[in-house]
C-alpha positions, 0 to 999 in steps of 0.5 A, spaced: 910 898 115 916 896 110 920 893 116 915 888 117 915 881 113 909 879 108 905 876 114 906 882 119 905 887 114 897 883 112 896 883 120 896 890 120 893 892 114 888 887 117 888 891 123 887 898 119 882 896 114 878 893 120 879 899 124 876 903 118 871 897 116 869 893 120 870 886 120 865 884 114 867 890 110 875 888 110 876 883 104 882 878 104 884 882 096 883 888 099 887 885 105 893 882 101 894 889 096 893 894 102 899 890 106 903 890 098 902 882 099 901 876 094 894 874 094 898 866 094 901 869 100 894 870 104 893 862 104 900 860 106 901 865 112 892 864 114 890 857 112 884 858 116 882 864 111 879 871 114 877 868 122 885 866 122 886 873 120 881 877 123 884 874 131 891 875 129 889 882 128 885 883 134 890 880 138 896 885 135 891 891 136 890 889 144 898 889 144 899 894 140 895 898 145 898 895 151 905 897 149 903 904 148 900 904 155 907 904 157 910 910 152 905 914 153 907 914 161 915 915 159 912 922 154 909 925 162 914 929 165 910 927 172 906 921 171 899 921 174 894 917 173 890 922 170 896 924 165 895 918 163 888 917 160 889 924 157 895 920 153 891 914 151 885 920 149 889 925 145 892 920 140 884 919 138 883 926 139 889 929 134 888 923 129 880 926 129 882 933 129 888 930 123 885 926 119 878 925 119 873 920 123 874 915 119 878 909 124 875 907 130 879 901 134 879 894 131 877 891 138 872 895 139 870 893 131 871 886 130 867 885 137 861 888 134 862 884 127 863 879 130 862 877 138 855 872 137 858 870 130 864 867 132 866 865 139 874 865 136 873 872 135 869 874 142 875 870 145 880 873 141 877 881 142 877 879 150 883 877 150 886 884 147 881 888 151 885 883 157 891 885 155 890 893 154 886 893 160 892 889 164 898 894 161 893 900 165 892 897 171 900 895 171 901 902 170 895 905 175 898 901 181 906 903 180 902 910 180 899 908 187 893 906 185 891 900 190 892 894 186 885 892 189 882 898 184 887 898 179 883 894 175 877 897 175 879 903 174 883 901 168 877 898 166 872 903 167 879 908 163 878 902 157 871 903 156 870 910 157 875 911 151 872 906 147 865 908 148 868 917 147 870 913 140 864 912 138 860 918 139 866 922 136 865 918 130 858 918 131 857 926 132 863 928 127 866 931 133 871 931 140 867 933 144 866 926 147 874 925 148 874 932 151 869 930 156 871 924 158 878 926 160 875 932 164 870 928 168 874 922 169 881 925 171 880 928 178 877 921 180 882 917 177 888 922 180 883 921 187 884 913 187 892 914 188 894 912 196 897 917 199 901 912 203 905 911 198 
């Protein structure tokens, strides 16, 4: 994080608080001293206060997630869809099974604090979803996956994770994660052309 400059730094410890939080829990104080930031500085980088924050955060998390899509497929020896949904699993399985329970996805989190409050931050939510789901479906089809399923399947991969998410932390407990990579990877795998 040292690498980053002061308003980086804020925008992910935002990212990291919500994740851990929620959005109406993450304080811009608590915000500035997690990120090692002035509290002056919060009010020159985010003029429009916690919203401007919160969005910017969602929005690094989406791109944050998108990229990663692209990392995990390079650490897969034989690349298959499948391979790459027990890759986007395994980083919430080992943090779960690491440390605890306690982040989820600060998407998934501002969308629930937020998606009927403030529409900027439904928008911004969306957005990052768009941009995560988009990464995967790029990914499905150069696997062989149709591109008129790619998206669908990268959607119901997205939503599988982040509902597993919630029941582990709910349950305290993988079990959800480990289900839905067994369950869902032969279907994936199964959408591949084998024309390709």
């Amino acid at each position: 994080m040292s690498e980053r400059g002061p308003r980086e730094r804020m925008v992910f410890s935002a990212a990291q608080l919500i994740r851990r939080d929620g959005v109406a829990s993450t304080g811009m104080r608590e915000v500035a001293a997690h990120a090692g930031a002035p509290r002056g500085s919060l009010q020159h980088y985010f003029p429009d206060g916690k919203e401007q924050l919160v969005n910017e955060a969602v929005g690094w998390a989406g791109r944050y997630a998108g990229n990663r899509v692209a990392r995990f497929l390079a650490a897969l020896d034989e690349p298959t869809p499948s391979g790459l949904f027990a890759e986007m699993v395994r980083q919430w399985t080992d943090e779960y099974e690491a440390a605890g329970y306690a982040g989820g996805c600060p998407v998934a989190a501002a969308t629930v604090d937020c998606a009927e409050s403030t529409v900027a931050t439904r928008e911004a939510a969306a957005a990052a979803f768009a941009t995560w789901t988009g990464s995967a479906a790029r990914a499905l089809a150069d696997m062989g996956v149709p591109e008129a399923r790619a998206g669908a399947l990268a959607t119901l991969m997205i939503s599988s994770l982040e509902g597993a998410i919630l029941m582990a932390r709910a349950e305290r407990d993988v079990r959800a994660l480990t289900t839905v990579t067994r369950e869902l990877g032969p279907l994936l795998d199964a959408a591949v052309s084998r024309d390709t």
